[in-house]
mmJSON file of the N, C-alpha and C atoms, coordinates in Angstrom:
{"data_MODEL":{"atom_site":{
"group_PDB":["ATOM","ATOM","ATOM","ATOM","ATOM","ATOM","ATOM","ATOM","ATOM","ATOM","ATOM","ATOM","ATOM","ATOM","ATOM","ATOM","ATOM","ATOM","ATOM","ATOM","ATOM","ATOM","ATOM","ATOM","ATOM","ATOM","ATOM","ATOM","ATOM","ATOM","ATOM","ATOM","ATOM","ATOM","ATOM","ATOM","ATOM","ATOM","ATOM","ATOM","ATOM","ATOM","ATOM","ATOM","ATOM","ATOM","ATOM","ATOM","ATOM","ATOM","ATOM","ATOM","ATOM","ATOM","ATOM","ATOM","ATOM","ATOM","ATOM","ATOM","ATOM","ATOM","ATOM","ATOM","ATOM","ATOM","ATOM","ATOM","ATOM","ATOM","ATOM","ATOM","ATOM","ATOM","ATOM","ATOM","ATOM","ATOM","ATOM","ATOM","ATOM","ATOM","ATOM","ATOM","ATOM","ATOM","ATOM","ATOM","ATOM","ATOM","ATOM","ATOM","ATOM","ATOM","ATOM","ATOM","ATOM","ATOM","ATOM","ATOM","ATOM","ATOM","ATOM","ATOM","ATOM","ATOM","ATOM","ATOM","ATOM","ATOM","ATOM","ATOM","ATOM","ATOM","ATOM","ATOM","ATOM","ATOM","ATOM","ATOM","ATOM","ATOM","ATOM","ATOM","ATOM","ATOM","ATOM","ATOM","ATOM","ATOM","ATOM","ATOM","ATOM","ATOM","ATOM","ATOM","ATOM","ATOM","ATOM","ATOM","ATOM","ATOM","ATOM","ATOM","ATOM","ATOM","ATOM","ATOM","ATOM","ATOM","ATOM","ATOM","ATOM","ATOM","ATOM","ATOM","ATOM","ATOM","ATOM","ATOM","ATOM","ATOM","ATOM","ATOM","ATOM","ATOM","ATOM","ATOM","ATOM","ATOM","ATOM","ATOM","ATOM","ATOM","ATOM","ATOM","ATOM","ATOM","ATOM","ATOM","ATOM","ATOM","ATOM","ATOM","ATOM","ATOM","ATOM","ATOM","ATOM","ATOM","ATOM","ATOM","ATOM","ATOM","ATOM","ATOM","ATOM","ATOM","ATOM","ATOM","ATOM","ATOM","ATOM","ATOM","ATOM","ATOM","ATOM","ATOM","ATOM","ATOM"],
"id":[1,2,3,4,5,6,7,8,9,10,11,12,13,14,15,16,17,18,19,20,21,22,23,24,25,26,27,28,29,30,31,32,33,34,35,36,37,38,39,40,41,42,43,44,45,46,47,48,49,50,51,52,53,54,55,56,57,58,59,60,61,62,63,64,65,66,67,68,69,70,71,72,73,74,75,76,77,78,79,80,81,82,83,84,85,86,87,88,89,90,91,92,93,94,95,96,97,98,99,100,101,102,103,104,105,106,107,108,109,110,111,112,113,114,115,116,117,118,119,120,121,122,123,124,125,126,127,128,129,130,131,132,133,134,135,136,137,138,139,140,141,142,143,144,145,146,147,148,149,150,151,152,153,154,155,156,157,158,159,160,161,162,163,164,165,166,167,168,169,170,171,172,173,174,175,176,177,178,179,180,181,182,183,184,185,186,187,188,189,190,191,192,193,194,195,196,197,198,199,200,201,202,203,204,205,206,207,208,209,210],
"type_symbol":["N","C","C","N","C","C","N","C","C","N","C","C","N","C","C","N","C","C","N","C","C","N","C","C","N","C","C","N","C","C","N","C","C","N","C","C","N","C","C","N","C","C","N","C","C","N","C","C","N","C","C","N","C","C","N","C","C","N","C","C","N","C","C","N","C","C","N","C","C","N","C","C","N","C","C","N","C","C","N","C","C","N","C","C","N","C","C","N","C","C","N","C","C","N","C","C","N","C","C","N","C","C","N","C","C","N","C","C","N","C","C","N","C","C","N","C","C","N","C","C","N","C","C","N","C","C","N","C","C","N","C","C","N","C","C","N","C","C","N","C","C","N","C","C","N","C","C","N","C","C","N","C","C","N","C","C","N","C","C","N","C","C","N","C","C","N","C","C","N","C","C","N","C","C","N","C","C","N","C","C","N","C","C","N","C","C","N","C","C","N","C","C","N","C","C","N","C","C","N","C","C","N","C","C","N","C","C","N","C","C"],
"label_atom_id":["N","CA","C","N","CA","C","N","CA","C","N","CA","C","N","CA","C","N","CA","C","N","CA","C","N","CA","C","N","CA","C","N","CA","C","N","CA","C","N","CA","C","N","CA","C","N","CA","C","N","CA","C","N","CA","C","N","CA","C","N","CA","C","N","CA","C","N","CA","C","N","CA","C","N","CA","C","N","CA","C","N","CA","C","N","CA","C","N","CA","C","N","CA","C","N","CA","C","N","CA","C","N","CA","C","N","CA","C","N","CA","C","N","CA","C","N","CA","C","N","CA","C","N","CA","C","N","CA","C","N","CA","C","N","CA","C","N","CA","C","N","CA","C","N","CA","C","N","CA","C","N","CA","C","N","CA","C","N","CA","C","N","CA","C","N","CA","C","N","CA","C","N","CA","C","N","CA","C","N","CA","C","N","CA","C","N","CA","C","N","CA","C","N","CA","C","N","CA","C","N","CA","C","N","CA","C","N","CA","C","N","CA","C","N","CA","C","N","CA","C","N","CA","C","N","CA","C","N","CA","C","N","CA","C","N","CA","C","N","CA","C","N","CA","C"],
"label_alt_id":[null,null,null,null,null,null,null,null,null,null,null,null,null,null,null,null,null,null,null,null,null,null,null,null,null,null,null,null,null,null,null,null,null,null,null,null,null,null,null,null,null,null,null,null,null,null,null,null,null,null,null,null,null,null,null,null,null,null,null,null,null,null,null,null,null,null,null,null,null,null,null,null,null,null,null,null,null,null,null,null,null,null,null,null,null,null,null,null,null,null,null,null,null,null,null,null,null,null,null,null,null,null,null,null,null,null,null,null,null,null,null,null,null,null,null,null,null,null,null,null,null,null,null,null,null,null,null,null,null,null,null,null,null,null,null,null,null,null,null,null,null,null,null,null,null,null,null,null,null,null,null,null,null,null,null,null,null,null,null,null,null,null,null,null,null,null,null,null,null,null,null,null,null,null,null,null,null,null,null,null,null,null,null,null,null,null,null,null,null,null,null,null,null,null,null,null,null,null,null,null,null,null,null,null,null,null,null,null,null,null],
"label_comp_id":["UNK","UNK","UNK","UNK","UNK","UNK","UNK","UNK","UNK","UNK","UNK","UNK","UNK","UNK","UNK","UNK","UNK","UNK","UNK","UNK","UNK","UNK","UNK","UNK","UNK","UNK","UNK","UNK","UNK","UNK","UNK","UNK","UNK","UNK","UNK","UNK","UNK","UNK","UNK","UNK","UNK","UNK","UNK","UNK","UNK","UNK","UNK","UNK","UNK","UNK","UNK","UNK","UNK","UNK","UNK","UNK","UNK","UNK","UNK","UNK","UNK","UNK","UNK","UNK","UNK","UNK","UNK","UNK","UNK","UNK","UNK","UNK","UNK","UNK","UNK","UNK","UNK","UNK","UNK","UNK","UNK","UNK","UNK","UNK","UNK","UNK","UNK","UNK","UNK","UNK","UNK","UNK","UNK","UNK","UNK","UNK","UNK","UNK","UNK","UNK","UNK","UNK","UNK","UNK","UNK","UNK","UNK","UNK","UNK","UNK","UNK","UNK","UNK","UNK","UNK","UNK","UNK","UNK","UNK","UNK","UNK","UNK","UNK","UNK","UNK","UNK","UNK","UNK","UNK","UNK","UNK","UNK","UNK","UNK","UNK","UNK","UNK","UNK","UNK","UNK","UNK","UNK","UNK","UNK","UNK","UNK","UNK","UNK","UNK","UNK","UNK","UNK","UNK","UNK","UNK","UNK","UNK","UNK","UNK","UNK","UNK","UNK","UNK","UNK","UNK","UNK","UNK","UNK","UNK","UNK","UNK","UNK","UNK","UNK","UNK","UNK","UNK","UNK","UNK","UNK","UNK","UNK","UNK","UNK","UNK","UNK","UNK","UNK","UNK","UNK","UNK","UNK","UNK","UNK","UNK","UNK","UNK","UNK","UNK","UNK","UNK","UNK","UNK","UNK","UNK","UNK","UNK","UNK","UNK","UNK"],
"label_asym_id":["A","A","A","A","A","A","A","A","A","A","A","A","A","A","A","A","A","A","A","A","A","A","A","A","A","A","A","A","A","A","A","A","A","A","A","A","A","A","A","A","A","A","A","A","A","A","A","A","A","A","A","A","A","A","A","A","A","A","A","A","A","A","A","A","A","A","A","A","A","A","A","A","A","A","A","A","A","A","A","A","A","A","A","A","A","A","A","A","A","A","A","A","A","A","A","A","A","A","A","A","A","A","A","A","A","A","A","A","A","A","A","A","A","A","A","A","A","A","A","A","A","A","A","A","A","A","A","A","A","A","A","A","A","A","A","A","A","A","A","A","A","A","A","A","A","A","A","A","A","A","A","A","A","A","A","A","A","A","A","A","A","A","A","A","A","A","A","A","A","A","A","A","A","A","A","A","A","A","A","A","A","A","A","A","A","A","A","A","A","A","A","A","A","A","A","A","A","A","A","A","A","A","A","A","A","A","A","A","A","A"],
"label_entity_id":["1","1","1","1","1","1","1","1","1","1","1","1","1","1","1","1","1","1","1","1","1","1","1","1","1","1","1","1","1","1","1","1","1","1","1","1","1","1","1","1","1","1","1","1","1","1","1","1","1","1","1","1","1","1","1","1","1","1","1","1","1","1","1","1","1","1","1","1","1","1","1","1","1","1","1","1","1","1","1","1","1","1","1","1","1","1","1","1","1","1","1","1","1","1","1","1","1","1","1","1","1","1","1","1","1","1","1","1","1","1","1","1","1","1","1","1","1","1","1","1","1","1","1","1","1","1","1","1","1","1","1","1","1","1","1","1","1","1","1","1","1","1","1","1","1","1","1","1","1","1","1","1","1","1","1","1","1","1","1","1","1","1","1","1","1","1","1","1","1","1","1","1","1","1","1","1","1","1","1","1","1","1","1","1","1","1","1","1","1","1","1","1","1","1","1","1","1","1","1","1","1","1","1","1","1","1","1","1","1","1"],
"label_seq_id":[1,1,1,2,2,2,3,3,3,4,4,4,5,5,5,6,6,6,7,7,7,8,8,8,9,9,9,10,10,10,11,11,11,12,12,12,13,13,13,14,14,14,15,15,15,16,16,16,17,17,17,18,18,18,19,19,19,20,20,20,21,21,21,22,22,22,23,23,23,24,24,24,25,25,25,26,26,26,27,27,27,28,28,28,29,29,29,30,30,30,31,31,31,32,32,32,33,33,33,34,34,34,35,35,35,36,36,36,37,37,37,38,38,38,39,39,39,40,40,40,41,41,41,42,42,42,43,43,43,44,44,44,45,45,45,46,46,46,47,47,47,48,48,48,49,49,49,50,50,50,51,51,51,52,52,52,53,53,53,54,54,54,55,55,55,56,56,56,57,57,57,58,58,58,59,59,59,60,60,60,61,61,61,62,62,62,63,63,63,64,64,64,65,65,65,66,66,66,67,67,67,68,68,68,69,69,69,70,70,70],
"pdbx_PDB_ins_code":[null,null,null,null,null,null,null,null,null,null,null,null,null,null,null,null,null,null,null,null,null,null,null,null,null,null,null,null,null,null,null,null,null,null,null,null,null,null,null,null,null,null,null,null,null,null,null,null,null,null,null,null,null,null,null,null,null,null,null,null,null,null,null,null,null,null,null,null,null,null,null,null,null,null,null,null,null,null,null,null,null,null,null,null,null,null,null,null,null,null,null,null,null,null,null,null,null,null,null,null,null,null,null,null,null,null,null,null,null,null,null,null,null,null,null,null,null,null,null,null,null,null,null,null,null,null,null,null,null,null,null,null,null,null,null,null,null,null,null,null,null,null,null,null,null,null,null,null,null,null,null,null,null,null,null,null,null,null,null,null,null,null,null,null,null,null,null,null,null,null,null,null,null,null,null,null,null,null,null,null,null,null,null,null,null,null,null,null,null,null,null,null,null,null,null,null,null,null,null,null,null,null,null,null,null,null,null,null,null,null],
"Cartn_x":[0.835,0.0,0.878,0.504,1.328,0.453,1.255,0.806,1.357,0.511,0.642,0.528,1.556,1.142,1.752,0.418,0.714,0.739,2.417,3.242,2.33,2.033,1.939,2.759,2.635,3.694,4.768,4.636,5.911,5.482,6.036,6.165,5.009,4.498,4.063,4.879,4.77,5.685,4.643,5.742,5.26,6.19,4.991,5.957,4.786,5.189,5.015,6.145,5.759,6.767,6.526,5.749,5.465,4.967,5.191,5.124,5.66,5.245,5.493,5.362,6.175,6.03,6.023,4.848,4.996,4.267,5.226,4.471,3.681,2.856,1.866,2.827,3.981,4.646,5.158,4.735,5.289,6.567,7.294,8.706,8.407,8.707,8.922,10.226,9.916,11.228,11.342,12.592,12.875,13.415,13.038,13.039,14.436,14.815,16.484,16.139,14.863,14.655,13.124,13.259,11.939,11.138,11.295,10.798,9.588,10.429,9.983,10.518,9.761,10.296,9.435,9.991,9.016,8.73,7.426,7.271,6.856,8.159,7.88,6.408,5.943,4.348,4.285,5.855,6.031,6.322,6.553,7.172,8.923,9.212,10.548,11.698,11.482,12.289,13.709,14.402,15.502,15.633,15.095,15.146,13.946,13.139,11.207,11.555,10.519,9.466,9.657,11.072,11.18,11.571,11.149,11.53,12.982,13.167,14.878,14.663,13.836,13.834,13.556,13.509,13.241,12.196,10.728,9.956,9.949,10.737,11.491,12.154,12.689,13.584,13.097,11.43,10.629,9.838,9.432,8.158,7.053,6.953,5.708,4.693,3.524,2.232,0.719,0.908,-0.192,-1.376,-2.252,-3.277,-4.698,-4.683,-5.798,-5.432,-5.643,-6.229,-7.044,-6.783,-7.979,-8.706,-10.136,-11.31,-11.632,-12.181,-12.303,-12.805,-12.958,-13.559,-15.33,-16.5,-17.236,-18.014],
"Cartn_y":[-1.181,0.0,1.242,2.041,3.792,4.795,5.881,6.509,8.092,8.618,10.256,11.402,11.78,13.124,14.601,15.232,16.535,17.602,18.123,19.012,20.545,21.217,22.758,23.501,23.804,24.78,23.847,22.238,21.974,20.611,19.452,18.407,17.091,16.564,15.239,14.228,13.799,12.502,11.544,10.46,9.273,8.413,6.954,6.496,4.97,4.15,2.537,1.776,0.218,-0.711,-0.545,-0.803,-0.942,0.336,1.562,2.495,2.754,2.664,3.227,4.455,5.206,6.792,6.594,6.926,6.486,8.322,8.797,9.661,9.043,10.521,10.125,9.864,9.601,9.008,7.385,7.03,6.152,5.697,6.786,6.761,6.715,5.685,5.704,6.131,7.18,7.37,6.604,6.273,5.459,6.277,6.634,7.552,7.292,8.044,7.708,6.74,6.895,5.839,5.168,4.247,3.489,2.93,3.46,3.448,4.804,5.793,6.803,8.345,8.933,10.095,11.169,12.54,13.563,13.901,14.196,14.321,16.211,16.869,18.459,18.581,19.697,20.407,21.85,22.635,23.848,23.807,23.106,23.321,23.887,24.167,24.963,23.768,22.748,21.79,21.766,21.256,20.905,19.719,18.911,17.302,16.276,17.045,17.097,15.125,14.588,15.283,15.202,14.94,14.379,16.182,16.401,17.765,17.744,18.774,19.281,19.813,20.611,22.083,23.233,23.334,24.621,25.278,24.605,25.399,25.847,25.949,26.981,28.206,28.099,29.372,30.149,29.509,30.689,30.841,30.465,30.89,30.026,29.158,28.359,28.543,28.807,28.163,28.166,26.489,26.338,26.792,26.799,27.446,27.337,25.859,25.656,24.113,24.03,22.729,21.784,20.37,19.534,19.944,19.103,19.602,17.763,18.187,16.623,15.796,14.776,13.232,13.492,13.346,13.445,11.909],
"Cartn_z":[0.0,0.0,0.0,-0.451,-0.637,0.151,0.775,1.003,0.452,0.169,-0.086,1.068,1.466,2.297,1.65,1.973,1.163,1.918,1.841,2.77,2.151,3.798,3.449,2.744,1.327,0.715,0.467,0.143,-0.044,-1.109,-1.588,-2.146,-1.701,-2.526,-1.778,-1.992,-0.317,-0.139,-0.071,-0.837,-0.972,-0.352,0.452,1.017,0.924,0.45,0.029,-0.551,-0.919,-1.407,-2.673,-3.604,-4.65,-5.347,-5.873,-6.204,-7.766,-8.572,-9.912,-10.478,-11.144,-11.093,-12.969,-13.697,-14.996,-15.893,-16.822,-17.362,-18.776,-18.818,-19.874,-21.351,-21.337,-22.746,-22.188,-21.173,-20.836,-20.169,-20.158,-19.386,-17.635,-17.726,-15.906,-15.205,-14.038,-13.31,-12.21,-11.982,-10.73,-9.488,-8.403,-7.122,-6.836,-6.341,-5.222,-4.148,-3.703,-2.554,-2.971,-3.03,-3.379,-2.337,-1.022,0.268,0.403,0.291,0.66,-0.314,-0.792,-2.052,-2.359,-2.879,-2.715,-4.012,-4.583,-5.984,-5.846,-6.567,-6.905,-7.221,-6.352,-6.562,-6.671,-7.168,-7.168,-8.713,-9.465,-10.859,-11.01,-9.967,-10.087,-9.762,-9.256,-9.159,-10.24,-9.903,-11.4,-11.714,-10.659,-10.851,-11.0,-11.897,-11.65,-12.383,-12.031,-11.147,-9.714,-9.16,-8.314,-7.322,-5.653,-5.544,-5.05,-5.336,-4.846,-3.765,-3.134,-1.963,-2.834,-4.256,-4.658,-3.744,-4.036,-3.321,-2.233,-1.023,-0.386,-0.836,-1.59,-2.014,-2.975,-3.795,-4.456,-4.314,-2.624,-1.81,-2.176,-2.799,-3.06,-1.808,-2.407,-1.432,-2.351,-1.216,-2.277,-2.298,-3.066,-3.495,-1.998,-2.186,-1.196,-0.696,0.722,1.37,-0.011,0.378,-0.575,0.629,0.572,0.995,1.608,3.185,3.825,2.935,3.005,2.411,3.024,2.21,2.846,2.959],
"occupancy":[1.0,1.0,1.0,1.0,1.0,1.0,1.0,1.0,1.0,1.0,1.0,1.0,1.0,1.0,1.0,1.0,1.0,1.0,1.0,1.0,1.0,1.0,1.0,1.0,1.0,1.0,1.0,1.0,1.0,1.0,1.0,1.0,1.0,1.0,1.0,1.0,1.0,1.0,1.0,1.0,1.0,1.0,1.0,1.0,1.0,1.0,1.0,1.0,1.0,1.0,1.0,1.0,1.0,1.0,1.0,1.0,1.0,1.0,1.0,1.0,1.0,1.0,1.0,1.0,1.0,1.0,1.0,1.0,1.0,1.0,1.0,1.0,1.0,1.0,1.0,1.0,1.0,1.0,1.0,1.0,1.0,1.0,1.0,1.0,1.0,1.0,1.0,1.0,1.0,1.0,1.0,1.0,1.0,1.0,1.0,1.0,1.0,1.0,1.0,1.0,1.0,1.0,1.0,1.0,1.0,1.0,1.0,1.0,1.0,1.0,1.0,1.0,1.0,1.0,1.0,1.0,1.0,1.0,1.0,1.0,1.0,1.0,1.0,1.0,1.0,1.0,1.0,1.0,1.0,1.0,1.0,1.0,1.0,1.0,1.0,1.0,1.0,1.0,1.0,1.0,1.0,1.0,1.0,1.0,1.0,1.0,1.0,1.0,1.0,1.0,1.0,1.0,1.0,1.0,1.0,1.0,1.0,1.0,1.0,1.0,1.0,1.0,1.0,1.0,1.0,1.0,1.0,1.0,1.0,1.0,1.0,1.0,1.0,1.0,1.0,1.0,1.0,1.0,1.0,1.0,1.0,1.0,1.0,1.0,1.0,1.0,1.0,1.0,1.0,1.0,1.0,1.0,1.0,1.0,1.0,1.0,1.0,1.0,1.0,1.0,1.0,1.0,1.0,1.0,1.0,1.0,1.0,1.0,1.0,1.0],
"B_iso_or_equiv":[0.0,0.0,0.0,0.0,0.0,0.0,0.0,0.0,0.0,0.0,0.0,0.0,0.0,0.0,0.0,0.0,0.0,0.0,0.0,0.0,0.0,0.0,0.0,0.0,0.0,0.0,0.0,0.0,0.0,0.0,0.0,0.0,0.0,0.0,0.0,0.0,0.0,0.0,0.0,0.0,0.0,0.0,0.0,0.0,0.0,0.0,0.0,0.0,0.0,0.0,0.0,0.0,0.0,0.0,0.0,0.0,0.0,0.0,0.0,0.0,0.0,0.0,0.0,0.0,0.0,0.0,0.0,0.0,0.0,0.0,0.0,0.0,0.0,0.0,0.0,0.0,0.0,0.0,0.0,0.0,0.0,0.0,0.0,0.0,0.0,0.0,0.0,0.0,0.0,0.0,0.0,0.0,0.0,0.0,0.0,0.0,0.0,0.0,0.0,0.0,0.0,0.0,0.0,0.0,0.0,0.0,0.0,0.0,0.0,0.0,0.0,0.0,0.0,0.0,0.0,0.0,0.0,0.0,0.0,0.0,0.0,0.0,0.0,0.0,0.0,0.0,0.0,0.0,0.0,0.0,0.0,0.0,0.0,0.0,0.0,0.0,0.0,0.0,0.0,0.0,0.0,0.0,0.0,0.0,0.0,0.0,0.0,0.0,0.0,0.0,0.0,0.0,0.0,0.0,0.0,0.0,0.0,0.0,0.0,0.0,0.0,0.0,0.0,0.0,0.0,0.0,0.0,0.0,0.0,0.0,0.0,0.0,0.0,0.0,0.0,0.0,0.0,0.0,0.0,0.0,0.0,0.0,0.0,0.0,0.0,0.0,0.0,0.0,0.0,0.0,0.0,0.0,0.0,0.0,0.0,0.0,0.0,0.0,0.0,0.0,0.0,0.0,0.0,0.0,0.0,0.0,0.0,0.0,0.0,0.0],
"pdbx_formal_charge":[null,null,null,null,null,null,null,null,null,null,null,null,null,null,null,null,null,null,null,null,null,null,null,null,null,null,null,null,null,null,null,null,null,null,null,null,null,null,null,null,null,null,null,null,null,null,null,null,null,null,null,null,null,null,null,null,null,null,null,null,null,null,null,null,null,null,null,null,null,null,null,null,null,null,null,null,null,null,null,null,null,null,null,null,null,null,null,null,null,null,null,null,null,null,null,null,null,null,null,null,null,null,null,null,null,null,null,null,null,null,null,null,null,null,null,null,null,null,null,null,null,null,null,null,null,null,null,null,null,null,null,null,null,null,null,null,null,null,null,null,null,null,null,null,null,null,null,null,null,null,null,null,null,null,null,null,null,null,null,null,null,null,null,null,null,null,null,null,null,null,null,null,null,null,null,null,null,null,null,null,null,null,null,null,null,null,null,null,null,null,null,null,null,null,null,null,null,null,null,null,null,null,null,null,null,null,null,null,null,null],
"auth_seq_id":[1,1,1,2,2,2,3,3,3,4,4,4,5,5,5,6,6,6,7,7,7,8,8,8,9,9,9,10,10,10,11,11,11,12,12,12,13,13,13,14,14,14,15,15,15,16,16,16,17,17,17,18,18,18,19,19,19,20,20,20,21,21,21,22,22,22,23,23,23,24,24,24,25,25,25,26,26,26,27,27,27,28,28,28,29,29,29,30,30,30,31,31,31,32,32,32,33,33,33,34,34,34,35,35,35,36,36,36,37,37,37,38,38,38,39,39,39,40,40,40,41,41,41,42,42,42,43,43,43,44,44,44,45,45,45,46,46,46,47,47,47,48,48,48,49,49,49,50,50,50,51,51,51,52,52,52,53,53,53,54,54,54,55,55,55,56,56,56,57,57,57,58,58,58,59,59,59,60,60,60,61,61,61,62,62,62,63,63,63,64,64,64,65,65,65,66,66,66,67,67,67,68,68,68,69,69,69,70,70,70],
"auth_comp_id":["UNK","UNK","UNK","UNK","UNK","UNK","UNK","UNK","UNK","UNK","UNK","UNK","UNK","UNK","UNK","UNK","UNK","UNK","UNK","UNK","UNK","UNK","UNK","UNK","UNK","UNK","UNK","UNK","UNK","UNK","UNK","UNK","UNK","UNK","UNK","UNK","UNK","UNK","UNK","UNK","UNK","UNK","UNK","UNK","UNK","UNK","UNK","UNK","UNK","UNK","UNK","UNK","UNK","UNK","UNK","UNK","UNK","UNK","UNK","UNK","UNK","UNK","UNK","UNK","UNK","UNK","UNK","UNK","UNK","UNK","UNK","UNK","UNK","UNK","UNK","UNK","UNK","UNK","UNK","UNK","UNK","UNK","UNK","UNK","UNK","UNK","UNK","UNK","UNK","UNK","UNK","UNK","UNK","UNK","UNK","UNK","UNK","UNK","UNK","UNK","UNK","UNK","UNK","UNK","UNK","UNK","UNK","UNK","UNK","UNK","UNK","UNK","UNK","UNK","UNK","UNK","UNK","UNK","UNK","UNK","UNK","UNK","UNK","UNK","UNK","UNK","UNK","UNK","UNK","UNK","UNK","UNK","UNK","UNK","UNK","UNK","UNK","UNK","UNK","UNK","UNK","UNK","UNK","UNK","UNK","UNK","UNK","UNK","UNK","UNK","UNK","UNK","UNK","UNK","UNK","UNK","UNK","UNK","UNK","UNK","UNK","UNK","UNK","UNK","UNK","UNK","UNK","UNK","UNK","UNK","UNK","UNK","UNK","UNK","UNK","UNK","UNK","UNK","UNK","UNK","UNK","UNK","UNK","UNK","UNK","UNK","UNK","UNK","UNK","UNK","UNK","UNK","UNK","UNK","UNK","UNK","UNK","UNK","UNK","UNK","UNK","UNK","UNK","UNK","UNK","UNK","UNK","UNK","UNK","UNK"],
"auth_asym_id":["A","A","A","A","A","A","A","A","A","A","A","A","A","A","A","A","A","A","A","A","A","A","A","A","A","A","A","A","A","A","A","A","A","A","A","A","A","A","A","A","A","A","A","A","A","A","A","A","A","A","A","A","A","A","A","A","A","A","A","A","A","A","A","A","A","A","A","A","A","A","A","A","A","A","A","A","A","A","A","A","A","A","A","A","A","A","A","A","A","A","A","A","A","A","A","A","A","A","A","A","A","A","A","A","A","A","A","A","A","A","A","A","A","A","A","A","A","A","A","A","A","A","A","A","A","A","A","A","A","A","A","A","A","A","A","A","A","A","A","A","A","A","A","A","A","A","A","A","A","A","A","A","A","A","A","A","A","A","A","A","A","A","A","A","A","A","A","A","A","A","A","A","A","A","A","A","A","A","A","A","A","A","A","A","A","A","A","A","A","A","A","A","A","A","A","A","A","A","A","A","A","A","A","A","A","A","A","A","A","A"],
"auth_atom_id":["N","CA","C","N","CA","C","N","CA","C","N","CA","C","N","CA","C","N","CA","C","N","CA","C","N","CA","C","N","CA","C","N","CA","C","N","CA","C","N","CA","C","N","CA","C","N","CA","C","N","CA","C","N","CA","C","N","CA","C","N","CA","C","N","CA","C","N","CA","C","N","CA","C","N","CA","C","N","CA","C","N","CA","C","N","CA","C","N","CA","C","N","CA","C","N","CA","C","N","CA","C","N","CA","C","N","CA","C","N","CA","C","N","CA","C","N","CA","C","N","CA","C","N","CA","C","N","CA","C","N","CA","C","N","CA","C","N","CA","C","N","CA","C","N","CA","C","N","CA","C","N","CA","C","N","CA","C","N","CA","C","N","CA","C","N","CA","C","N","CA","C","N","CA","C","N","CA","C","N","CA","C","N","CA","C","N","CA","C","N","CA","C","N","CA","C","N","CA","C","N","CA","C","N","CA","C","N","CA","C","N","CA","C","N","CA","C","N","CA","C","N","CA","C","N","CA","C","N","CA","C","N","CA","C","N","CA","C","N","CA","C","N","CA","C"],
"pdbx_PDB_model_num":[1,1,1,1,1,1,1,1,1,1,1,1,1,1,1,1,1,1,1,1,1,1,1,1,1,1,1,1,1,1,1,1,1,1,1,1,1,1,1,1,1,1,1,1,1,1,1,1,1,1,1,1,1,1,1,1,1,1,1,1,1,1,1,1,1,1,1,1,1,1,1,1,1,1,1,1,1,1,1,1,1,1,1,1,1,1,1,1,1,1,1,1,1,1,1,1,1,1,1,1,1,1,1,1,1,1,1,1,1,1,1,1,1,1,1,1,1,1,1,1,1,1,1,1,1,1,1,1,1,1,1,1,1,1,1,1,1,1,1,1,1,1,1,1,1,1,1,1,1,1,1,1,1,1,1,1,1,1,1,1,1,1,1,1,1,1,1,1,1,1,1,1,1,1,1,1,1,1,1,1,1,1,1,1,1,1,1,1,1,1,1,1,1,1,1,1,1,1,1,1,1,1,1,1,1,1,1,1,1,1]
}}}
């Protein structure tokens, strides 16, 4: 099972065994850690999709909370 947590103003981490990261051409990237890894949600990354820390240093925040599960 995977889980997603989505940092205030920052990256979602992912953290499961079995996790596949596949874009819409089909190229899959393989994480530095296949435990646990942060996927860029600022666009400014340099190592997308995977995050670096950019979004610290160009102020990212995000737009809005998701909204509870009802």
């Amino acid at each position: 099972m995977a889980t997603v947590n989505i940092r205030q103003n920052g990256p979602y981490v992912v953290e499961g065994d079995d996790v596949r990261i596949v874009d819409w051409n089909g190229h899959e990237y393989r994480p530095p850690n296949r435990a646990s890894f942060a996927l860029c949600r600022c666009g400014a990354s340099m190592n997308k999709p995977f995050c670096d820390g950019t979004h610290s240093r160009v102020g990212f925040r995000a737009s809005e909370a998701a909204p509870p599960n009802r």
